[in-house]
C-alpha positions in Angstrom: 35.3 -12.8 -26.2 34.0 -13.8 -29.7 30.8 -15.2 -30.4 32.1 -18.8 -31.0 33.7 -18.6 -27.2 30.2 -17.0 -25.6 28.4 -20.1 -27.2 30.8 -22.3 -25.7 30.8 -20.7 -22.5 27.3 -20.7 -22.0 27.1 -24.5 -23.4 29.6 -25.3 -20.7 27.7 -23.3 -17.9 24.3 -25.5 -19.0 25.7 -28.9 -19.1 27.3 -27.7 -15.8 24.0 -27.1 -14.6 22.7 -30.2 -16.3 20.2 -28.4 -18.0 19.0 -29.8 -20.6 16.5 -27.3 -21.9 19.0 -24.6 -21.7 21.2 -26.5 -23.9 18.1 -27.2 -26.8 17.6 -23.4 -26.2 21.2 -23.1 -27.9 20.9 -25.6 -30.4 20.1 -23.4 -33.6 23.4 -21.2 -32.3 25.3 -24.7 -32.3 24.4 -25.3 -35.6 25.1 -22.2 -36.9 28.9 -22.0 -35.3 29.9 -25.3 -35.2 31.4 -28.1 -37.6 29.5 -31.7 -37.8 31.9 -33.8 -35.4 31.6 -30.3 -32.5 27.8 -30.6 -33.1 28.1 -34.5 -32.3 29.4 -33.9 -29.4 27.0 -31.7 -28.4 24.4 -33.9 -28.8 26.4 -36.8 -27.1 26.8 -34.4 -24.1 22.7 -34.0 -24.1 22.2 -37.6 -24.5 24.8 -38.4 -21.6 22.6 -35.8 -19.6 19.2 -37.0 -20.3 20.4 -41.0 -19.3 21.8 -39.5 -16.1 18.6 -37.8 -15.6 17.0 -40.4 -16.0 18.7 -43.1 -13.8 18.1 -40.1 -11.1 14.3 -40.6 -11.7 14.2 -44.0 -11.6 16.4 -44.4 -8.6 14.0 -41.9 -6.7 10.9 -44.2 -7.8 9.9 -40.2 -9.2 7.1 -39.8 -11.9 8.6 -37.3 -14.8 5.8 -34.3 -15.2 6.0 -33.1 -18.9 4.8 -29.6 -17.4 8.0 -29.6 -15.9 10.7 -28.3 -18.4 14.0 -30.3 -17.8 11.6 -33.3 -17.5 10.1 -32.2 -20.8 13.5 -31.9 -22.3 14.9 -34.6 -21.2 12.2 -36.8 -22.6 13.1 -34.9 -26.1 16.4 -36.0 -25.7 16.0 -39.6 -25.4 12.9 -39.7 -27.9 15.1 -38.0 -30.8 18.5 -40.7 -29.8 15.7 -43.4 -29.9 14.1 -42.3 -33.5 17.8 -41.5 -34.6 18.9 -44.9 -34.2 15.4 -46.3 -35.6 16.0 -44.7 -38.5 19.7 -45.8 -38.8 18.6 -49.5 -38.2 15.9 -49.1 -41.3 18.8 -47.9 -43.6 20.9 -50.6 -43.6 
């Protein structure tokens, strides 16, 4: 198998496992082996993760502990889609 079909496979067996933090883990690898619209994607995939995570949360009336990792992670993701967005609103 070649290095760009191990990265995907293990991207596939972390957003499998909705884990987020596994996923940021790979990140540099994603942006070392993929193009701009693949890396999109990627991030689209951790963004859809992180809202479902979140709805989960706040269904379960559950607090998030930023000791936890995938709670830690999926606070990243949203605070980095939030910023993003900021910043694309400022540039107009």
């Amino acid at each position: 198998m070649s290095k760009v079909e191990n990265l995907k496979a293990e991207i596939l067996k972390a957003q499998q496992n909705e884990d987020i933090a596994s996923l940021y883990v790979l990140e540099q690898q994603a942006h070392d082996t993929f193009d701009e619209e693949t890396l999109h994607g990627f991030y689209a995939n951790i963004l859809d993760l992180a809202l479902e995570r979140l709805t989960d949360t706040l269904e379960a009336h559950r607090v998030m502990d930023m000791n936890e990792v995938q709670d830690f992670a999926t606070l990243r993701a949203l605070y980095e889609y939030a910023i993003e967005h900021y910043l694309s609103l400022i540039h107009i």
